[in-house]
C-alpha positions in Angstrom: 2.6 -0.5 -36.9 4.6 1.1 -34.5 4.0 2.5 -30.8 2.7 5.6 -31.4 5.2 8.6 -30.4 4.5 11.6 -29.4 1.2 10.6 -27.8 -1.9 12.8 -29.2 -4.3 13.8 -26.9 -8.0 14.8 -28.1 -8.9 17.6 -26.4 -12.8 17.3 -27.3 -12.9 13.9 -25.8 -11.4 15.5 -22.9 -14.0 18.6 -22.5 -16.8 16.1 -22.9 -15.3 14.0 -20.2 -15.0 16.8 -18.0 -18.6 18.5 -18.7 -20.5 14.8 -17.3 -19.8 15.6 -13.9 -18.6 18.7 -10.9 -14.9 18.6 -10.3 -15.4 18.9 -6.6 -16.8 15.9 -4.1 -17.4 15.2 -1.1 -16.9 12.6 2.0 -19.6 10.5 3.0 -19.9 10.4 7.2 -23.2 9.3 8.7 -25.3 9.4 5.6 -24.1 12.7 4.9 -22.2 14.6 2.6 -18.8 15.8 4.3 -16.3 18.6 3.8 -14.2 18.7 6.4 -11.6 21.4 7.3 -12.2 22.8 3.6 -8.4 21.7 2.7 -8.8 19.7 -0.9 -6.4 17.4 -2.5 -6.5 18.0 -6.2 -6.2 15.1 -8.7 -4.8 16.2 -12.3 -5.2 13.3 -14.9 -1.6 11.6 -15.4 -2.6 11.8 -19.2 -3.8 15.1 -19.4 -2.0 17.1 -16.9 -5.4 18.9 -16.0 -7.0 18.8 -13.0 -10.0 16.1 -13.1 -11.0 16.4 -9.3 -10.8 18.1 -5.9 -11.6 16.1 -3.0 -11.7 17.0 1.1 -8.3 16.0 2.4 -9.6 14.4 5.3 -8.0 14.5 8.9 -8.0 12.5 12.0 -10.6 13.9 13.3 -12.6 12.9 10.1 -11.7 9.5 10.5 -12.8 9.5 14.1 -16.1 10.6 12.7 -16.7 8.1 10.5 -15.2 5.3 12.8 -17.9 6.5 15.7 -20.8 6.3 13.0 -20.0 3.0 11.9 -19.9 2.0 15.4 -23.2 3.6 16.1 -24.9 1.8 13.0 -23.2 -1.4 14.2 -24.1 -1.3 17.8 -27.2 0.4 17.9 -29.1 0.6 14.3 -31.1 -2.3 12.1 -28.6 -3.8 9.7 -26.4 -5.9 11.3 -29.9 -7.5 12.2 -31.5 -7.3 9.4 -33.0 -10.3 7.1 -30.6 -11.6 5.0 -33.3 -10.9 2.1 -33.1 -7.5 2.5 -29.4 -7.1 2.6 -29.8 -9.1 0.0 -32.0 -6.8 -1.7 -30.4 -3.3 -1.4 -26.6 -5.6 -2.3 -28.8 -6.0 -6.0 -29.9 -2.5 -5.8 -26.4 -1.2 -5.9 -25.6 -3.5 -8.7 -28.3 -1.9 -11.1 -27.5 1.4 -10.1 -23.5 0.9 -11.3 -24.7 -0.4 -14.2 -26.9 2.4 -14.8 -23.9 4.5 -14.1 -21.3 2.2 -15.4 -20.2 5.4 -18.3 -19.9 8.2 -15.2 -18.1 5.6 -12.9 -15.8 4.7 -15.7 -14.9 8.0 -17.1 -14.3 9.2 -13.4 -11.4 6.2 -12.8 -10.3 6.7 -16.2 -9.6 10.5 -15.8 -7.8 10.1 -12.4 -6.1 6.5 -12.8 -4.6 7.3 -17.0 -5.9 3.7 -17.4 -8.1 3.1 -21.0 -11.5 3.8 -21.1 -12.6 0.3 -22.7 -10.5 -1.2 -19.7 -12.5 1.0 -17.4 -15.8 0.1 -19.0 -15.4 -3.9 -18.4 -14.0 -3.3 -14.8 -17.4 -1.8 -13.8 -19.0 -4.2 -15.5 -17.1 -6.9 -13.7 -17.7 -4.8 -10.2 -21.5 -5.2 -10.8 -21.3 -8.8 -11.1 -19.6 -9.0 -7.9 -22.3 -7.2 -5.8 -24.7 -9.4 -7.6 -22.2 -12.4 -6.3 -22.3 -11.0 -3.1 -26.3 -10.8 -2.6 -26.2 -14.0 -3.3 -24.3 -15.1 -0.8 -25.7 -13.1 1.9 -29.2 -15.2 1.6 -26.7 -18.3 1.9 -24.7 -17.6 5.1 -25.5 -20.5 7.5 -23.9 -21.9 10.5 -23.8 -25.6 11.9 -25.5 -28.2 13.9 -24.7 -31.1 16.2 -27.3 -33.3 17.5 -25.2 -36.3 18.5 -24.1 -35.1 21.7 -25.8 -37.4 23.5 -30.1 -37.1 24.7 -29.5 -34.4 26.8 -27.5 -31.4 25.0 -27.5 -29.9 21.3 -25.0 -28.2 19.6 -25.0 -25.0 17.2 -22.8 -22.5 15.7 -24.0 -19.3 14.4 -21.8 -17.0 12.8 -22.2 -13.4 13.5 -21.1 -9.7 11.6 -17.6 -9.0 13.1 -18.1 -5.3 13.7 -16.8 -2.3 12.2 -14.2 -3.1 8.9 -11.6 -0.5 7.6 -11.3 -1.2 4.2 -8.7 0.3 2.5 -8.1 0.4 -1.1 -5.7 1.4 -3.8 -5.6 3.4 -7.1 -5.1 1.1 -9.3 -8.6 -0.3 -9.6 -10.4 1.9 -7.9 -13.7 0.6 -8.1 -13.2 -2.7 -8.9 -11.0 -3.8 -5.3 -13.7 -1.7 -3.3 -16.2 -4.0 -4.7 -14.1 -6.9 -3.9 -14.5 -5.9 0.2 -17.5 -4.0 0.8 -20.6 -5.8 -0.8 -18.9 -8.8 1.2 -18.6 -7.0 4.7 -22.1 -5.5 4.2 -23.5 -9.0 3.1 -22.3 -10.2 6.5 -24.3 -7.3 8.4 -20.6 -5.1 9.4 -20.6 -1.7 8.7 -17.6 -0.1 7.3 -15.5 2.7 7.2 -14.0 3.1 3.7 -10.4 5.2 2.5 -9.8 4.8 -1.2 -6.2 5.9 -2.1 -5.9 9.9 -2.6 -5.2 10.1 -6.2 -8.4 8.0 -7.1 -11.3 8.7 -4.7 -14.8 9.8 -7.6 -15.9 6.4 -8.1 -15.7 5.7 -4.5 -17.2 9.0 -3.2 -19.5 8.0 -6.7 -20.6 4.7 -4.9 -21.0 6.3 -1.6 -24.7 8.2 -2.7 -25.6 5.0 -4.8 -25.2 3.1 -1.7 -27.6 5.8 -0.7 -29.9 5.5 -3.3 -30.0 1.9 -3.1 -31.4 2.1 0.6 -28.8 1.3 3.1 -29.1 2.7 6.1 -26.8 6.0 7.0 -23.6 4.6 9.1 -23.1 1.6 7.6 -21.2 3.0 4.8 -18.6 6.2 5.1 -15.6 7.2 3.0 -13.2 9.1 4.0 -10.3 10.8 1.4 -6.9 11.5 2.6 -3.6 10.7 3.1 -2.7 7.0 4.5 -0.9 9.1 7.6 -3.9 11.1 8.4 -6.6 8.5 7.8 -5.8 5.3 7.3 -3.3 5.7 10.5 -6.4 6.0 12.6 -8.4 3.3 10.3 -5.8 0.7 11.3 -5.0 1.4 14.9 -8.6 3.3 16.3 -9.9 0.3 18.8 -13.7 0.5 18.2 -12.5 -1.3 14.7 -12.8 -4.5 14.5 -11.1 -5.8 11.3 -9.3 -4.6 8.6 -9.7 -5.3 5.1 -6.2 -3.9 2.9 -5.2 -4.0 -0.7 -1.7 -2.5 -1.0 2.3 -2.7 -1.4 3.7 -5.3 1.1 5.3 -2.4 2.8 2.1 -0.3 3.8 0.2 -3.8 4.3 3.2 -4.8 7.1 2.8 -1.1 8.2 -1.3 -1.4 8.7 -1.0 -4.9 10.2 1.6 -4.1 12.9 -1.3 -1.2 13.9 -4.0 -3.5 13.8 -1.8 -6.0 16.2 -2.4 -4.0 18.8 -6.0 -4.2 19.8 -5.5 -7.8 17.9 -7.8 -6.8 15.2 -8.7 -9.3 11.8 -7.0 -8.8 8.9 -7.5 -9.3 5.4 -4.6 -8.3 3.1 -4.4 -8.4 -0.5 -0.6 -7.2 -1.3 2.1 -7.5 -4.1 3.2 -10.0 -6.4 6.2 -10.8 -9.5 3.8 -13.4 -11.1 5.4 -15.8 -13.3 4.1 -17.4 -16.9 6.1 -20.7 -17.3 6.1 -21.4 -20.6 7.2 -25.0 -22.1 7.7 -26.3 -25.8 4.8 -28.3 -26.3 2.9 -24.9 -25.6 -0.3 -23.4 -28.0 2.4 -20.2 -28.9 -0.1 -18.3 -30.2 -2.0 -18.5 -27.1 0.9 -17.9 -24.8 2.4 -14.6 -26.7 -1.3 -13.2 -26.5 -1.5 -13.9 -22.8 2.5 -12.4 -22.0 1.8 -9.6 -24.0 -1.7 -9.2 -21.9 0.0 -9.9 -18.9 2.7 -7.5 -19.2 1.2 -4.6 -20.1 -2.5 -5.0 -19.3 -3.3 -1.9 -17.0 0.1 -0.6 -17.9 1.7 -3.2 -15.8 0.2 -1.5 -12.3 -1.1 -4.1 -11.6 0.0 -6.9 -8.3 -1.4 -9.8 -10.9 0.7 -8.6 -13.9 2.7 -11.7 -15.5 5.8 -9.3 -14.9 7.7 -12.7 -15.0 8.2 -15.1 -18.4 10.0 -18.1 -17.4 10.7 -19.7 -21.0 12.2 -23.1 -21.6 15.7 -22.3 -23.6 14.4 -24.1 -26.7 11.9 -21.1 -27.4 13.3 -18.6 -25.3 14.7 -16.5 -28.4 12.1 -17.1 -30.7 9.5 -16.4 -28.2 10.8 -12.9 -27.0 11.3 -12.0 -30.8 7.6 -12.5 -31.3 6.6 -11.0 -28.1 8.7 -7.9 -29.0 6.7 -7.8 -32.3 3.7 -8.2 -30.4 4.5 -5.5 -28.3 5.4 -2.7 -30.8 1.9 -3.0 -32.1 0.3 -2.1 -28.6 -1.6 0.7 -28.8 -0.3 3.4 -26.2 -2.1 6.3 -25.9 -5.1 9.0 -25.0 -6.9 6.7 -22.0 -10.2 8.1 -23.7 -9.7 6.6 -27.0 -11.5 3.0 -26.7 -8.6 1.6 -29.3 -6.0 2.2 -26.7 -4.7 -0.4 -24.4 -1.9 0.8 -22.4 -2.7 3.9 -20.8 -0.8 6.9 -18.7 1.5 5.8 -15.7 0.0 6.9 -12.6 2.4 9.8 -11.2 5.6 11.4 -12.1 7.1 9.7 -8.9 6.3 6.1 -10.0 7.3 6.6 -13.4 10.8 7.7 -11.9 10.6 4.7 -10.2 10.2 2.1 -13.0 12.9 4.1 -15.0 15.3 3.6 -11.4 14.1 -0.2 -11.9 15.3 -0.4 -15.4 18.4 1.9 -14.7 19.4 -0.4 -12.1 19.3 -3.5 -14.6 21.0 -2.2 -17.2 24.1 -1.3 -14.7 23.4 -4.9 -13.6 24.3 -6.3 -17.1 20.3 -7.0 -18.4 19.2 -6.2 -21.8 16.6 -3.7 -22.1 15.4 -5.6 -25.7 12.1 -3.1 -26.7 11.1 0.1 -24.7 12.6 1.2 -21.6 12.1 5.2 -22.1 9.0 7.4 -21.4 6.9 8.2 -24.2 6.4 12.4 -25.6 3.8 13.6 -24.6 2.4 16.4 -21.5 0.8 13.4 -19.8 3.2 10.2 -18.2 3.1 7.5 -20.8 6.0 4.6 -21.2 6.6 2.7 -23.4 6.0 -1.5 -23.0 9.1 -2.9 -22.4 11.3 -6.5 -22.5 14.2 -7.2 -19.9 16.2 -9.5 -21.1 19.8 -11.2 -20.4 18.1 -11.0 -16.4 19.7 -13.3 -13.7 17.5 -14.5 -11.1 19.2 -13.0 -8.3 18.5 -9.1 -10.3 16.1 -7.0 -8.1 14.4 -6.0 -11.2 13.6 -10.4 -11.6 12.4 -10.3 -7.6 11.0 -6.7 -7.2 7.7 -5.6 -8.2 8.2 -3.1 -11.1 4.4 -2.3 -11.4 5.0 -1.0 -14.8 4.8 -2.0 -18.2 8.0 -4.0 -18.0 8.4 -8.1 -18.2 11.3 -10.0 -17.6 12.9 -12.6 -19.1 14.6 -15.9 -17.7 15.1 -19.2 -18.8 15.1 -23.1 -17.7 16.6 -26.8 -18.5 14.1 -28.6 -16.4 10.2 -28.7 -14.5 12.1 -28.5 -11.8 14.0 -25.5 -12.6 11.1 -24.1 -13.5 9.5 -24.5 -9.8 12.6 -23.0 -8.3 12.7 -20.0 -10.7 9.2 -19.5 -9.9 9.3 -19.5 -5.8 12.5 -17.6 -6.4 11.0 -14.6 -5.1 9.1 -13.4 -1.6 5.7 -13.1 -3.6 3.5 -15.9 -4.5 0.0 -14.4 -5.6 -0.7 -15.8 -8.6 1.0 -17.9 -11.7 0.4 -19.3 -15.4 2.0 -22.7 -17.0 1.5 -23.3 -20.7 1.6 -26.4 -21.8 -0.3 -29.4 -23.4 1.1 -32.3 -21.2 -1.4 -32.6 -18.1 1.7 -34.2 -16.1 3.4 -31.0 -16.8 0.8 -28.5 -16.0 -0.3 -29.9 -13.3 3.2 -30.8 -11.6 4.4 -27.4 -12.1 1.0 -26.0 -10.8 1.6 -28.1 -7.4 4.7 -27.0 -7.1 4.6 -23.2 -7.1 3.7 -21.7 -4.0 1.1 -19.1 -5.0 -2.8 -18.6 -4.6 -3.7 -18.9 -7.8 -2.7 -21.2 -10.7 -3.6 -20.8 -14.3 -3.5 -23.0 -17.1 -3.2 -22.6 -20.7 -4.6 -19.3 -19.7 -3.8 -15.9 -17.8 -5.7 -13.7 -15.6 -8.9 -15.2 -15.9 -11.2 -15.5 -13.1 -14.5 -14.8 -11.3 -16.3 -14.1 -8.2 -17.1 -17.7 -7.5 -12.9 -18.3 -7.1 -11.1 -17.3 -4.5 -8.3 -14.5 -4.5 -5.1 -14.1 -2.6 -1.8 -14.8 -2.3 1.1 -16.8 -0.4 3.7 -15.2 1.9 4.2 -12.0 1.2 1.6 -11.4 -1.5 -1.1 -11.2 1.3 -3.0 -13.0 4.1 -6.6 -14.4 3.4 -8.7 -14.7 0.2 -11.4 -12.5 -0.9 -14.1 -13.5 -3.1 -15.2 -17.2 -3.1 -17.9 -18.8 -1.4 -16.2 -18.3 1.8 -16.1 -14.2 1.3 -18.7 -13.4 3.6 -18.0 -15.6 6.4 -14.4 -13.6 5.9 -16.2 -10.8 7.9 -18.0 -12.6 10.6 -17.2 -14.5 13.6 -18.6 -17.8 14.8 -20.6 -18.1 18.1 -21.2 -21.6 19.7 -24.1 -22.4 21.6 -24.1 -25.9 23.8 -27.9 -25.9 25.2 -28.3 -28.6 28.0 -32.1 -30.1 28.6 -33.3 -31.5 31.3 -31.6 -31.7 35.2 -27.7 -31.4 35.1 -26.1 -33.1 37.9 -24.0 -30.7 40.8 -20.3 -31.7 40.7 -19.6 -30.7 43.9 -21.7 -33.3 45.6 -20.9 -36.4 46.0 -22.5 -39.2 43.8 -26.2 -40.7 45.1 -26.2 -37.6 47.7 
């Protein structure tokens, strides 16, 4: 079996997509359904080449609107006082209703993103869970006590909603990072102001009247569309926010901290990574090849977790890239709507011209491009999965994130080699070692410098484990126990009983 080329498309699949739902949505501002100026930014499927949606291309002035809402529901309306039972309650609510919808909220980021539809099915699935998560944490937050400050004075902390959050989110899980942020913030009592990236807004303006459904008051949730210079400018920089919550390239993350800094606001940033698999001898290699060819082309590589990185001892190095390239001719690239496919479209034209300038740029550089490398035929923007090989560590394509379905190989003598190949790059988000020696798993697990580390395993995780990256992958974690204290601030009380002495007065006066 071969990657399939051209790509066929079924039309009928695509007709029944379309007839589910209205191409057209709208914002959310203050409970409400918003249009602004009438100017739409239209959304044509990167598989397809047809027009999927049309959403308001919001302005400033939208964004001002939906800041001053939050801020009204914040300041002035019930939830960020509200029992932690009913948050609770209305958090569950919202997970039902995605369930219910889970076909309509998948088929919507499927259409816009190119990504597959059984990919898109579990993602929801996985977004539900994490508003369940999230409930459950809201009934759990709890501050601190001291009564050993002596007879006469007690000690408490409480901890507090933080205010208004901007929480800005990318395309390439549309639904899935939202609901990594905002059951969270909202478990916490903030209410948000929410921009999902232009070319992947239904599910989000989807949530929006669910969130509506489900109860929560108007204000405490609005989502605005548009252009990260237009809204998520003001989202970043606008003073009556009060913490910003950002999944995104490194670049626009530096970008929206550096406006935050300003009026000092929190941040929370989730941003890229060029995760390594370090795989050693003694490895399961069935296991391994599964989880590189998963890792490298899961999502089409667009992805900041992808294992765009296989570090391979030099005893297996060959053997192991010629079974991962057989691996990888078998994977099933195609029509996003068929559920056997499992690489997908490439988001836009311009990031498809970038991996090919990625690729371009290593093969000047003297790297083998061993399978792949070229876009697939078709009318929609499909590539196929691709091995880099002969690739110095010191390559940009080794240290850059591709976000494409595109791994790298490089090799290693020692553990220790192994460690330095891995922290060899300004990323450190997540990693994987394979192998059956605990020393060795667990000595090259303390050694990298990343937020998460897998073993004998590869992108696996849940919302009860934190997420986030070191140096430039991010700053903070989100999920985890500790999520919704993430969007709160702590208050401490010192209460003093009984007479308190004057210290101006002199002793016995």
């Amino acid at each position: 079996m071969t990657v399939q080329t051209p790509i066929t498309l079924d039309a009928r699949k695509l007709n029944d997509a379309l007839a589910r739902f209205p191409t057209a949505r709208a914002m959310w501002i203050g409970g409400r359904e918003a249009r602004g100026d009438g100017d739409t930014i239209e959304r044509r499927s990167p598989a397809h080449g047809v027009v999927v949606t049309r959403v308001p291309r919001g302005r400033a002035e939208d964004a001002r609107a939906a800041i001053a809402s939050a801020r009204a529901a914040f300041d002035n309306g019930p939830w960020p006082s509200e029992t932690a039972s009913n948050r609770a309650r209305v958090l569950l609510k919202v997970a039902d209703l995605i369930d219910r919808d889970r076909e309509t909220l998948a088929i919507l980021d499927t259409l816009e993103s190119g990504k597959p539809i059984a990919q898109a099915r579990a993602e929801i699935e996985g977004a539900a869970d994490i508003w369940r998560y999230a409930a459950s944490l809201a009934r759990e937050l709890s501050g601190e006590s001291y009564a050993n400050l002596g007879a006469d004075r007690l000690g408490f902390v409480i901890r507090e909603p933080i205010g208004v959050v901007s929480i800005i989110t990318p395309w390439n899980f549309p639904l899935l990072i939202v609901s990594q942020k905002l059951p969270f913030a909202l478990a916490a009592g903030c209410t948000c102001v929410v921009k999902p990236s232009e070319m992947t807004s239904a599910s989000t303006l989807h949530l929006g009247a669910l969130l509506a459904e489900a109860g929560l008051p108007d204000g405490v949730c609005n989502i605005v569309t548009g252009y990260g210079t237009e809204v998520g400018a003001l989202m970043t920089s606008d003073p009556d926010v009060d913490m910003i919550s950002f999944t995104g390239s490194t670049g626009v993350g530096r970008a929206a901290m550096a406006a935050g800094a300003a009026t000092l606001k929190k941040v929370s940033m989730e941003l890229g990574g060029k995760n390594p698999q370090i795989i050693f001898p003694d490895a399961d290699m069935d296991a391994a090849l599964d989880a590189a060819t998963f890792g490298a082309y899961f999502n089409a590589g667009e992805c900041c977790n992808a294992g765009s990185r296989l570090l391979l001892h030099a005893k297996i190095a060959d053997e192991f890239l010629a079974s991962l390239a057989d691996r990888a001719r078998t994977v099933k690239v195609g029509d996003p709507l068929d559920p056997e496919t499992r690489v997908g479209a490439i988001i836009s034209a311009d990031h498809l011209g970038k991996i090919e300038s990625h690729l371009k740029a290593a093969r000047e550089g003297g790297a083998e491009v061993r399978i792949g490398g070229a876009r697939l035929e078709s009318k929609g923007l499909f590539m196929a999965p691709t091995i880099v090989d002969h690739v110095g560590a010191a390559m940009a394509i080794a240290r850059e994130e591709v976000f494409g379905p595109v791994v790298v190989a490089l090799t290693f003598e020692t553990m220790e080699e192994a460690i330095a190949l891995a922290n060899s790059t300004s990323y450190g988000l997540s990693a994987s070692v394979w192998s059956r020696d605990v020393d060795t798993a667990v000595g090259v697990g303390r050694g990298v410098r990343a937020g998460t580390i897998w073993v004998n395993t590869f992108m696996d995780g849940t919302p009860e484990l934190p997420f986030g990256g070191y140096r430039q992958s991010g700053v903070g974690r989100e999920l985890g126990r500790h999520a919704v204290k993430d969007y709160t601030e702590e208050k401490t009380f010192l209460v003093h009983t009984g007479p308190r002495t004057s210290w101006w007065l002199p002793r016995g006066a």
